[in-house]
Structure formats: C-alpha cells, structure tokens
N, CA and C atoms as an extended XYZ file, in Angstrom:
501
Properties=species:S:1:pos:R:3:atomname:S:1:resname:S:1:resid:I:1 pbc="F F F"
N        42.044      100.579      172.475 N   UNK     1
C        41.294      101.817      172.339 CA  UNK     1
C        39.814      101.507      172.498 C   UNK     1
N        39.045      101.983      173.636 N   UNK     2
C        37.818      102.378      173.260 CA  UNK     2
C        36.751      103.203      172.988 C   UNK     2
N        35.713      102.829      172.333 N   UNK     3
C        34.848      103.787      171.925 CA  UNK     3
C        33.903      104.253      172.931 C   UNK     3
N        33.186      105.417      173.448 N   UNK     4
C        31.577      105.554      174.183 CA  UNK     4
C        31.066      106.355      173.367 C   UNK     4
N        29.696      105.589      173.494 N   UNK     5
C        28.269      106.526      172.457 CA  UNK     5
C        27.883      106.772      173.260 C   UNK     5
N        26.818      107.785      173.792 N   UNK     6
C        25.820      107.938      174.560 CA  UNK     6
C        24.426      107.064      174.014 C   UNK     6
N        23.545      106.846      174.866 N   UNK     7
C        22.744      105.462      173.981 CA  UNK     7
C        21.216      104.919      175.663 C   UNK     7
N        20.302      104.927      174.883 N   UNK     8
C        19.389      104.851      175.563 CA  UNK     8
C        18.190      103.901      175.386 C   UNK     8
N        17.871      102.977      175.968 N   UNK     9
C        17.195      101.665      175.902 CA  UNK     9
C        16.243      101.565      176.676 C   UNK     9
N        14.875      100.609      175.701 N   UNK    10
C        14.150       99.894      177.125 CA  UNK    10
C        14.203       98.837      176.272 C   UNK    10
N        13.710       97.882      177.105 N   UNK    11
C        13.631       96.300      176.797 CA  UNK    11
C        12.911       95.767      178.311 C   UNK    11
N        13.676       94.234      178.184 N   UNK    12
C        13.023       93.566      179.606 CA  UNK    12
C        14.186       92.832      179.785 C   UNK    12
N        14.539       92.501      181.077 N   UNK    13
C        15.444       92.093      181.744 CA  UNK    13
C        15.734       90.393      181.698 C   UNK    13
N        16.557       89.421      180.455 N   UNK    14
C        16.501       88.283      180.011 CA  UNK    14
C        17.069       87.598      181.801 C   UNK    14
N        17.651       88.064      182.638 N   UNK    15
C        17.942       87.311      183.773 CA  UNK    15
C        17.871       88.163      184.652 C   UNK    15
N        17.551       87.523      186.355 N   UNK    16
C        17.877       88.496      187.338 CA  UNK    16
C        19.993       89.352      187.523 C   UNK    16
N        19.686       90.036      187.755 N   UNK    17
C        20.957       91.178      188.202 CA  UNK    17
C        21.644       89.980      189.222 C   UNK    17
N        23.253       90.157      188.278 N   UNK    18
C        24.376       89.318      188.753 CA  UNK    18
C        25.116       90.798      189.327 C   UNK    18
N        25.072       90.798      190.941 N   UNK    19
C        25.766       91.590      191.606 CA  UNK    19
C        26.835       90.600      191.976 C   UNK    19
N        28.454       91.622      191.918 N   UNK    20
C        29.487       91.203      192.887 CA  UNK    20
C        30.111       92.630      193.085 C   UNK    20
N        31.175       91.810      193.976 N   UNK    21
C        31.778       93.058      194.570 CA  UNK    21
C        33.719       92.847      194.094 C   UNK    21
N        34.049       94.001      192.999 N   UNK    22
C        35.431       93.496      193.248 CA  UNK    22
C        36.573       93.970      194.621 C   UNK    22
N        37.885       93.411      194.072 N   UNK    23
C        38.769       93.505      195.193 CA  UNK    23
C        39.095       94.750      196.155 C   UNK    23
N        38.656       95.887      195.347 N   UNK    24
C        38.307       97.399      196.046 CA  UNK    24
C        36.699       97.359      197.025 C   UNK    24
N        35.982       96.700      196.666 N   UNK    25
C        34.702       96.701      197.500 CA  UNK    25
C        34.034       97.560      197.088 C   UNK    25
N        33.870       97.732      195.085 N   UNK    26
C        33.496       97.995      194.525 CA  UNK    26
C        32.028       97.468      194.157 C   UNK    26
N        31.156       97.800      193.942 N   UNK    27
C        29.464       96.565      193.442 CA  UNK    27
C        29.237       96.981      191.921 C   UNK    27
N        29.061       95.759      191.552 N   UNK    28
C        29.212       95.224      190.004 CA  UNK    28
C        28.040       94.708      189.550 C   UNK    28
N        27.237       95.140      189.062 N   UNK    29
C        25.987       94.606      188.810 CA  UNK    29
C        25.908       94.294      187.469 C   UNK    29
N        25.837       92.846      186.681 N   UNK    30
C        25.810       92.815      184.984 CA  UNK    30
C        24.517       92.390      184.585 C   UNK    30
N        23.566       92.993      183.702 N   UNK    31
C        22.382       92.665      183.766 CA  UNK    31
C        22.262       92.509      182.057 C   UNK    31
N        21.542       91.733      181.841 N   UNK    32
C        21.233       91.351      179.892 CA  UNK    32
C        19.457       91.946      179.570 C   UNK    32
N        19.595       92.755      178.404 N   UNK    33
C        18.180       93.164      178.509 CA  UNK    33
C        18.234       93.699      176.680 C   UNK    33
N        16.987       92.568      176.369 N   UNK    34
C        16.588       92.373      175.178 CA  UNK    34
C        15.367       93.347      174.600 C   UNK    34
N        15.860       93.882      173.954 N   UNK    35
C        15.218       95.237      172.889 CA  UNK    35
C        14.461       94.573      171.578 C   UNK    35
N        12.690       94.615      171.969 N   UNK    36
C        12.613       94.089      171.051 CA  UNK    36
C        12.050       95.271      169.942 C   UNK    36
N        11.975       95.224      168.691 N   UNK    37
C        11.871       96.317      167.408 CA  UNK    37
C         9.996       95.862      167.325 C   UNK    37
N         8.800       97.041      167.230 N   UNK    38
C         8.151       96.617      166.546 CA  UNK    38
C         7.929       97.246      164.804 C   UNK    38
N         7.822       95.827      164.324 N   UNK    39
C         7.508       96.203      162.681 CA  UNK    39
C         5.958       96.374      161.813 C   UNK    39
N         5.850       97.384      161.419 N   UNK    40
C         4.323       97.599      160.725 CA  UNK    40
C         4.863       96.916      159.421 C   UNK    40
N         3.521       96.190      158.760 N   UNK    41
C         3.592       95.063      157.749 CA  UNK    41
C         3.019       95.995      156.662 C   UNK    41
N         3.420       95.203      155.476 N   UNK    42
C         2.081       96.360      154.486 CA  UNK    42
C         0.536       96.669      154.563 C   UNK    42
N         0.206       95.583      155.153 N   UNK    43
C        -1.213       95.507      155.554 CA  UNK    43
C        -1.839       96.683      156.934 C   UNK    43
N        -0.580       97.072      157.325 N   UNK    44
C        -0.834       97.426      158.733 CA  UNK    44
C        -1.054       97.006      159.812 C   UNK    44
N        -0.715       96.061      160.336 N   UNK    45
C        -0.472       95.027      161.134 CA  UNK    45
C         0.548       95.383      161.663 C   UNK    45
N         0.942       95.116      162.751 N   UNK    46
C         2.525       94.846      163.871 CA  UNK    46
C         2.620       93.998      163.994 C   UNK    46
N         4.446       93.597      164.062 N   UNK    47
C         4.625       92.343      164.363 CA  UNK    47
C         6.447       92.695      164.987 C   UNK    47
N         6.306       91.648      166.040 N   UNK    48
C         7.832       91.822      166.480 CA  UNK    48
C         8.909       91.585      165.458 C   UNK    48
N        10.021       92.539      166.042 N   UNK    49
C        11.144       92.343      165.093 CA  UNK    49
C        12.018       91.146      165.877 C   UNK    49
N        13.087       90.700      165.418 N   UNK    50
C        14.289       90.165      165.815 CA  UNK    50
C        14.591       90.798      167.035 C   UNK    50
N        14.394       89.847      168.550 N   UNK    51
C        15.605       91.098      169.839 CA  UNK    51
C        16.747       91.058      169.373 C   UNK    51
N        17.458       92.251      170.042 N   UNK    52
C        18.775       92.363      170.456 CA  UNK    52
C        18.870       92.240      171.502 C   UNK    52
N        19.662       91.615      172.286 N   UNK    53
C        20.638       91.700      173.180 CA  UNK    53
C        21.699       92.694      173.933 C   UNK    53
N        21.586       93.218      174.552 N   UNK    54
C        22.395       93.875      175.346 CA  UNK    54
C        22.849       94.107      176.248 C   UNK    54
N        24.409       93.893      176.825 N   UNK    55
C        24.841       93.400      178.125 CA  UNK    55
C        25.061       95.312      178.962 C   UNK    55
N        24.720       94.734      180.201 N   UNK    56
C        24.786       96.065      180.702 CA  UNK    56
C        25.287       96.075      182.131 C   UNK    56
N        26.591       96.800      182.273 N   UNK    57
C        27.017       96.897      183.296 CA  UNK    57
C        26.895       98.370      184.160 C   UNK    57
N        25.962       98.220      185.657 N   UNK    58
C        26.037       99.111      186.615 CA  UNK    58
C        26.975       98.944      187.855 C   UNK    58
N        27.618       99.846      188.316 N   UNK    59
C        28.424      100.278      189.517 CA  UNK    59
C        28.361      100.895      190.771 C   UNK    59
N        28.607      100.704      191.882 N   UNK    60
C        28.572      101.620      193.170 CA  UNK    60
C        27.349      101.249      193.441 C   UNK    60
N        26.379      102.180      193.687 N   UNK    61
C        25.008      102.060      194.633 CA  UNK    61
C        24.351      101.765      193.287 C   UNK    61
N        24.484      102.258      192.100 N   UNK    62
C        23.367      101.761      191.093 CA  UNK    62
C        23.718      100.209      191.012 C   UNK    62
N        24.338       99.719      191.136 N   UNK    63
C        24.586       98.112      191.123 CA  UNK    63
C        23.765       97.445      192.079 C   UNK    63
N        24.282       98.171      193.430 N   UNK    64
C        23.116       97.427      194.673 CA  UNK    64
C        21.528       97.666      194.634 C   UNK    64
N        21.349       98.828      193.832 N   UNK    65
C        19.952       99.313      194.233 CA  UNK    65
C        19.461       98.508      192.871 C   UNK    65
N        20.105       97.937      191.465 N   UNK    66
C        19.114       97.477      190.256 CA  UNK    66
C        19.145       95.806      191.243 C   UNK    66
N        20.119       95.482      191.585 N   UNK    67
C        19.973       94.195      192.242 CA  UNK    67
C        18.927       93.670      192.868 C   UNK    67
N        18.708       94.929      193.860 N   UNK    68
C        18.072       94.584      195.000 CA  UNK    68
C        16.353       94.922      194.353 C   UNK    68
N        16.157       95.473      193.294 N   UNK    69
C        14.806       96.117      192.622 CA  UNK    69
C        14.557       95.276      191.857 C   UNK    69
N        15.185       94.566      190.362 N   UNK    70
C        15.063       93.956      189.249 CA  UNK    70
C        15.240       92.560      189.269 C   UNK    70
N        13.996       92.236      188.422 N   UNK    71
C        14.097       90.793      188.415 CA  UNK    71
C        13.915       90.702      186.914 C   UNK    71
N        13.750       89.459      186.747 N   UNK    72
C        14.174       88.564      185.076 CA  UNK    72
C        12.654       89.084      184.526 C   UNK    72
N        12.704       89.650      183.939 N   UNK    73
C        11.442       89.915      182.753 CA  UNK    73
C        11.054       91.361      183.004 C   UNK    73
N        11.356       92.167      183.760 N   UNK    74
C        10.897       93.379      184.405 CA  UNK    74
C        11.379       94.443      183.313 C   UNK    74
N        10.318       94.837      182.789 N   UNK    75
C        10.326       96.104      181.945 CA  UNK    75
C        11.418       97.532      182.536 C   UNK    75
N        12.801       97.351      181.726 N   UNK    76
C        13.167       98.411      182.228 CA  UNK    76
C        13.972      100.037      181.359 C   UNK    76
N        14.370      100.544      181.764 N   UNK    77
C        14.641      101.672      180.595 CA  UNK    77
C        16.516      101.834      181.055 C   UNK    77
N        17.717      101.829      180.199 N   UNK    78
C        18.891      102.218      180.434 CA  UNK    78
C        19.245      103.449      179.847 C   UNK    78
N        20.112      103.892      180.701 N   UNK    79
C        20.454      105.388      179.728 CA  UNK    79
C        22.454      105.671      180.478 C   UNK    79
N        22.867      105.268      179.907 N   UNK    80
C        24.460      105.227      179.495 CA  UNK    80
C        25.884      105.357      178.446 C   UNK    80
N        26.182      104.739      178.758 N   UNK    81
C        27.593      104.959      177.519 CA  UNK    81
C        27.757      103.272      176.452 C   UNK    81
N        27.490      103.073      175.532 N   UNK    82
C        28.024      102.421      174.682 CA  UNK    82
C        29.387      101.818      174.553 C   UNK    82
N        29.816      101.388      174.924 N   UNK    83
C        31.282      100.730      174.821 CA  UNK    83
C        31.550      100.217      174.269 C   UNK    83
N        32.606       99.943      173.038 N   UNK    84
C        33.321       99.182      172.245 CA  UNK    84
C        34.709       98.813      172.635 C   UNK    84
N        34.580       96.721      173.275 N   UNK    85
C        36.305       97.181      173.170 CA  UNK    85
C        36.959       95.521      172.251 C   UNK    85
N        38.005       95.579      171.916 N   UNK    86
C        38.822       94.587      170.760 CA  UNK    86
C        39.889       94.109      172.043 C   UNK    86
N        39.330       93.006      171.759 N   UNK    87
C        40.960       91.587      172.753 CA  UNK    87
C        41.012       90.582      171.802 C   UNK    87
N        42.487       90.207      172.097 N   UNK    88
C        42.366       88.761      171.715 CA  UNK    88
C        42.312       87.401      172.688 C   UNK    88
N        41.474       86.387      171.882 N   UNK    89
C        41.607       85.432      172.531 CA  UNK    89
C        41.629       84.100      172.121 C   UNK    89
N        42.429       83.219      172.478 N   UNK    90
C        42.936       82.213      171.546 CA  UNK    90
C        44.019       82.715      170.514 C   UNK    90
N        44.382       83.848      170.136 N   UNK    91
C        44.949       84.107      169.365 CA  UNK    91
C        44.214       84.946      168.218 C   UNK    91
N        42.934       84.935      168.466 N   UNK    92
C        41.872       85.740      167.755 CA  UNK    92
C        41.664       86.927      168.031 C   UNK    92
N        41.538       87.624      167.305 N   UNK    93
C        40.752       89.418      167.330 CA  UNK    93
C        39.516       89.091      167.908 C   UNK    93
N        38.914       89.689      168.855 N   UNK    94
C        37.731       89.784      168.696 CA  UNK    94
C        36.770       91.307      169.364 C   UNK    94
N        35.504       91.033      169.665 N   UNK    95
C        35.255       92.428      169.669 CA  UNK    95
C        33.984       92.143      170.881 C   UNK    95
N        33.694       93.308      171.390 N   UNK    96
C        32.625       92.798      172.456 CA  UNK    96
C        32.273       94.281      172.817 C   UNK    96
N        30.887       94.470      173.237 N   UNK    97
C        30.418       95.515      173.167 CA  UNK    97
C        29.656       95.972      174.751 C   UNK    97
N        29.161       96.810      175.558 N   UNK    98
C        27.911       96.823      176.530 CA  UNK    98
C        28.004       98.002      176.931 C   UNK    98
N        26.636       98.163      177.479 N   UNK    99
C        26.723       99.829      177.860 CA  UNK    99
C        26.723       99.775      179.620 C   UNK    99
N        27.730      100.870      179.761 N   UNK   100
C        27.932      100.700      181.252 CA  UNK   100
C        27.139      102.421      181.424 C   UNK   100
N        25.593      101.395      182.511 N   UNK   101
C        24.703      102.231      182.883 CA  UNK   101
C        24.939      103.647      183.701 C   UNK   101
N        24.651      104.803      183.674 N   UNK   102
C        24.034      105.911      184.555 CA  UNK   102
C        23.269      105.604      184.500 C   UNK   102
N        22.328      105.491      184.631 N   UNK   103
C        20.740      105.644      184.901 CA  UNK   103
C        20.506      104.067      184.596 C   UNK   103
N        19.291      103.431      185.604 N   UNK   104
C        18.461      102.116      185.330 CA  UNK   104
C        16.838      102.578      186.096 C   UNK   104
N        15.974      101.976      185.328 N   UNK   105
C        14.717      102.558      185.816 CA  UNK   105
C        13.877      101.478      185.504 C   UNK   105
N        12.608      101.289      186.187 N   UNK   106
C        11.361      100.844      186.133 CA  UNK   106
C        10.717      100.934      184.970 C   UNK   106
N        10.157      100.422      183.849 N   UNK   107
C         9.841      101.714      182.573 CA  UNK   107
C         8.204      101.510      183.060 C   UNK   107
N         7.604      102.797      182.862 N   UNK   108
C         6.155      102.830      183.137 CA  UNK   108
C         5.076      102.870      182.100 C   UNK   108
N         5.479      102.742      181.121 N   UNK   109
C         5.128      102.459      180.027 CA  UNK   109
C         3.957      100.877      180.402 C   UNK   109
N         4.273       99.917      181.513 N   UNK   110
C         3.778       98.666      181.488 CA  UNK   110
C         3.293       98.635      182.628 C   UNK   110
N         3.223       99.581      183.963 N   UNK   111
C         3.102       99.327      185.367 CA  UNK   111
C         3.095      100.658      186.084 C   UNK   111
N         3.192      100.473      186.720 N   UNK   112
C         3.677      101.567      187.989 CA  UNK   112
C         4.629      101.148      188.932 C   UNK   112
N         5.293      101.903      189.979 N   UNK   113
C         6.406      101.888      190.467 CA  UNK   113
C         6.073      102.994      191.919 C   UNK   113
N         6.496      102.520      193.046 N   UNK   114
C         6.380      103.194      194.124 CA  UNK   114
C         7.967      103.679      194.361 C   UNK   114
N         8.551      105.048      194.431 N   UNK   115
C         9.695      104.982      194.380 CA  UNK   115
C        10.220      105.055      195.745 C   UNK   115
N        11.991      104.836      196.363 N   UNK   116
C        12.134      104.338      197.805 CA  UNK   116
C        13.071      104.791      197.779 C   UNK   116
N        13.483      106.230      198.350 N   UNK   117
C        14.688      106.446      198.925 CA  UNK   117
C        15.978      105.349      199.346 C   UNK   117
N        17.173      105.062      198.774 N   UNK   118
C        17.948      104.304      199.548 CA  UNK   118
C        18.431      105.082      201.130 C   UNK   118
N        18.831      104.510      201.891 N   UNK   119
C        19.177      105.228      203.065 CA  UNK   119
C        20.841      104.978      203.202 C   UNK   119
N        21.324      106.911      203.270 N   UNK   120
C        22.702      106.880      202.994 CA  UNK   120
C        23.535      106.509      204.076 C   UNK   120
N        24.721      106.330      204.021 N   UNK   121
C        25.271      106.297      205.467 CA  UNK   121
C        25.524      107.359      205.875 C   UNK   121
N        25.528      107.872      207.476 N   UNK   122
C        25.689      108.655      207.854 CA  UNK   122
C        27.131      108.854      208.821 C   UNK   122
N        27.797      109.871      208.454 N   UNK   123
C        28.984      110.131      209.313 CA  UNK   123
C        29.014      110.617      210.682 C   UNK   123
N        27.911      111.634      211.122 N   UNK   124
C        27.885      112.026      211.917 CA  UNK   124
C        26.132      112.878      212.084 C   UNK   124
N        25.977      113.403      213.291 N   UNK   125
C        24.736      113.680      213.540 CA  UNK   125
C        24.283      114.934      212.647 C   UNK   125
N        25.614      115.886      212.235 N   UNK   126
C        25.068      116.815      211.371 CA  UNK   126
C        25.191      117.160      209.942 C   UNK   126
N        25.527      115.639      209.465 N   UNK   127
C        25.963      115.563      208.120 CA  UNK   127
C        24.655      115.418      207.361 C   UNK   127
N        23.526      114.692      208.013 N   UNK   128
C        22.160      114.503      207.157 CA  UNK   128
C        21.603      115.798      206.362 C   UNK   128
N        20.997      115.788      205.554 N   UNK   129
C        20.696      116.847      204.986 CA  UNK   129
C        19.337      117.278      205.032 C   UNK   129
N        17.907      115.435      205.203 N   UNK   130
C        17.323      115.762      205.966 CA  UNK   130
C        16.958      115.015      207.694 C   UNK   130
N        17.837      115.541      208.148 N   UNK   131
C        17.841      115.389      209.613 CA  UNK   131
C        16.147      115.498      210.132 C   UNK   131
N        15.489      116.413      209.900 N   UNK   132
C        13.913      116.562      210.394 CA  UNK   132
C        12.747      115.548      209.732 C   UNK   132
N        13.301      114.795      208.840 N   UNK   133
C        12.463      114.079      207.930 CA  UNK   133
C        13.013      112.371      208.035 C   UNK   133
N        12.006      111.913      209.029 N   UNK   134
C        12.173      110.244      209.395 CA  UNK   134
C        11.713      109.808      208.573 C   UNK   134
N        11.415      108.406      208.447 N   UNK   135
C        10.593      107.385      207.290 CA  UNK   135
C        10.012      106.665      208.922 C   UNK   135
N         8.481      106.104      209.339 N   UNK   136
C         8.172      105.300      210.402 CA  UNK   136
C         8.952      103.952      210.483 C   UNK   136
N         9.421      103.528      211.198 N   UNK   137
C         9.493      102.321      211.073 CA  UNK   137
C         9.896      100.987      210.356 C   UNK   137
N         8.415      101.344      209.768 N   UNK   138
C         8.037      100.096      208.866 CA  UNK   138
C         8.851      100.238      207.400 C   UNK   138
N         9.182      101.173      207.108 N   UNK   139
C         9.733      102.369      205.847 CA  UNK   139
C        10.739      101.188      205.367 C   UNK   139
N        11.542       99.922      206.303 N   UNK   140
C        12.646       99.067      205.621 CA  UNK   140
C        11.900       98.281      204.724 C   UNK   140
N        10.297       98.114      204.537 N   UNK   141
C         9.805       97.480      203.364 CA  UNK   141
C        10.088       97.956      202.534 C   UNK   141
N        10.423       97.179      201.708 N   UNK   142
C        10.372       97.795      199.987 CA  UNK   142
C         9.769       98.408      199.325 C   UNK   142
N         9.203       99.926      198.679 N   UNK   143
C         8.117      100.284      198.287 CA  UNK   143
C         7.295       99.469      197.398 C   UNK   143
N         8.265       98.879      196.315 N   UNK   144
C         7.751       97.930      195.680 CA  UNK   144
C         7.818       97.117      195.797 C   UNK   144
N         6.578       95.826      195.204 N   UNK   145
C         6.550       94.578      195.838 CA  UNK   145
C         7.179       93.268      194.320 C   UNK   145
N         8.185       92.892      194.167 N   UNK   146
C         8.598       92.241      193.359 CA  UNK   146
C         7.318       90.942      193.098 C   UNK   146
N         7.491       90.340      193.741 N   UNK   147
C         6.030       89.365      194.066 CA  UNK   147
C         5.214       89.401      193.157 C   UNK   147
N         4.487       90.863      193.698 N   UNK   148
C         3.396       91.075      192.519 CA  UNK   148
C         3.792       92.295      191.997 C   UNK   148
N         5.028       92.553      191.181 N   UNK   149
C         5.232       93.350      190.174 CA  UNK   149
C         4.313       94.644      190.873 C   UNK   149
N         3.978       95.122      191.415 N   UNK   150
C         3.183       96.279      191.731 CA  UNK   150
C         3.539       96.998      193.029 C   UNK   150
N         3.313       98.417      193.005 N   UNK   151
C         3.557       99.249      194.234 CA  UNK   151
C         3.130       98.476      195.809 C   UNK   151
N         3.952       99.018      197.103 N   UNK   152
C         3.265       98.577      198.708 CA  UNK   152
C         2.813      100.080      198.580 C   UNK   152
N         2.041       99.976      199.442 N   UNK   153
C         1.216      101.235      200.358 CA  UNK   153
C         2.771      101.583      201.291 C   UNK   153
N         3.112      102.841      201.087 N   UNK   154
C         4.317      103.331      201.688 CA  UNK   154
C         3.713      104.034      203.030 C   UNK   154
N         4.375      103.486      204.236 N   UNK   155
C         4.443      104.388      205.078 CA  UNK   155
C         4.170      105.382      205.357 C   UNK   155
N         3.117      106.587      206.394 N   UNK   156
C         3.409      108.263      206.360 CA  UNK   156
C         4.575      108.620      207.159 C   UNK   156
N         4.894      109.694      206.555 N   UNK   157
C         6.661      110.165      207.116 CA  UNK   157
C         6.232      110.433      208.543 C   UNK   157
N         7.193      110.899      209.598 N   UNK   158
C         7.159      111.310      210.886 CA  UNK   158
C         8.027      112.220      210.805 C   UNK   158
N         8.169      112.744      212.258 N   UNK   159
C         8.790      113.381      212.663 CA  UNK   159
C         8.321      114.892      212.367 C   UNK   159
N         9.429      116.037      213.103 N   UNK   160
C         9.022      117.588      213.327 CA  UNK   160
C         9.141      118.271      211.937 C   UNK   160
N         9.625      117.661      210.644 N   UNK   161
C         9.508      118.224      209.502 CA  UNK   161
C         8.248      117.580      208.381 C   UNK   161
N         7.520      116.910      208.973 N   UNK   162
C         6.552      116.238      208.163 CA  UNK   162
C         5.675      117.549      207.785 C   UNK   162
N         5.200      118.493      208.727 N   UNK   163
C         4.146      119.959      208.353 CA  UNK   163
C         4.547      120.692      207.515 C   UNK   163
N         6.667      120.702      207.154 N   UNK   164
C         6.992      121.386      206.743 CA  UNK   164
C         6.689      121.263      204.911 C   UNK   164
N         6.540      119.769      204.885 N   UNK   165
C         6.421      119.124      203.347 CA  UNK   165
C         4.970      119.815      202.420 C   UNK   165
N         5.622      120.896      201.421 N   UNK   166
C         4.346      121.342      200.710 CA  UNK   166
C         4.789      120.877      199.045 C   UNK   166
N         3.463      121.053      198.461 N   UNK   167
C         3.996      120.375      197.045 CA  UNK   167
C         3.682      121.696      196.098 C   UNK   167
C-alpha cells in the first residue's frame, strides 16, 4: 500500500540529474535535493538547521528537460506527490520514501533564469500550434548558461507571426 501527500520544496541539488530510460522508452530522471531549515536563536541571530534529504523522482519530458537544465548545487523548487512505500529486504521491513515530481524549477529566489521552450515533435505540417512563430537559428543554444549559472541573450523570434506578438 502506498501513501501520496501533496508536498512542495526548495533546496539545492546534492548531485547532477541521473537520467535513464526504462524498457518502455520511458525517461527517468532521480535527483537528491537537500532542504536546509533556517533557525532564529534567542539572541536573534540565524543559524542553519540540520538538511534533509530528499530523493526525487521526474518522468517523460520533465526527466529530459531537469537533466538537460540542472546541475549539482543549483537552487531549485519541487512541487509533487510524497510517496510512502514498505518492502522487505533481507528479510527486513523496511520503509523508503520520495516525491515523484510535477513540477521542477529554477528557484529565483538566488538568480535569474532565461526560460526555453523545449521543441515538440511534430507529426505533420498542420499539427503545430504555432506554425507562424520560428525561433532564428541560433535558438538550439540553451537559454541558460550552466557555466555561469546565469541567463544567454536569447535570440529575436522570426518569421510572419513575430508583428503578431503583443504583451
């Protein structure tokens, strides 16, 4: 039997994103990300609490896209389901816990973030939704630059729907 909480985190990312793919050609992304508590003293002072630990599993395109974005220390925010589940092993009860992600994000709380459309596959010429709206070129850079933790200068869009874009 298991349990889901709904349950929402930031921390920083203790290793880079272990993507695989299982036997369906499924993408499996398991990522560990330590929550640390801050504590006010009597004096009024802060001081870190004890981290926690928390294992976190993403799926499908959120697996490829935290992979391909997140690295080991990168401030990030989760927002998913809580999982509780009981096996044995060795002959032991035991218990093991992680939240399997919807949502993984940048937290901006520490930085900024240039955000980057993934590009979907397409079935056919009139399946796009925006068909009038290219990215130039250059657009396969990454918006963000892992390197230096900080936004690239993104591309201007092209094409016959660029006039159409109002904010």
């Amino acid at each position: 039997m298991s349990t889901k909480i709904p349950v929402n985190i930031a921390g920083n990312l203790v290793a880079d994103p272990e993507l695989t793919y299982g036997e369906s050609g499924v993408a499996h992304a398991k990522l560990r990300v330590a929550v640390n508590q801050r504590i006010q003293g009597a004096d009024g002072s802060w001081q870190d609490g004890e981290p926690v630990f928390h294992n976190v599993s993403a799926f499908r395109a959120l697996a490829e896209n935290a992979s391909n974005s997140l690295k080991k220390g990168d401030p990030v925010t989760v927002s998913g389901e809580l999982e509780f589940r009981a096996f044995e092993k060795d002959g032991e009860r035991r218990e093991a816990r992680r939240i399997v992600a919807e949502t993984i994000g940048p937290d901006l709380r520490f930085g900024t973030a240039a955000y980057q459309r993934s590009p979907r596959a397409v079935a056919g010429p009139d399946t796009t939704a925006d068909a009038g709206l290219q990215a130039a070129p250059e657009a396969a850079q990454p918006a963000y630059s892992i390197a230096t933790k900080g936004p690239v200068a993104a591309p201007p869009l092209s094409g016959p729907a660029r006039a159409d874009i109002s904010m």
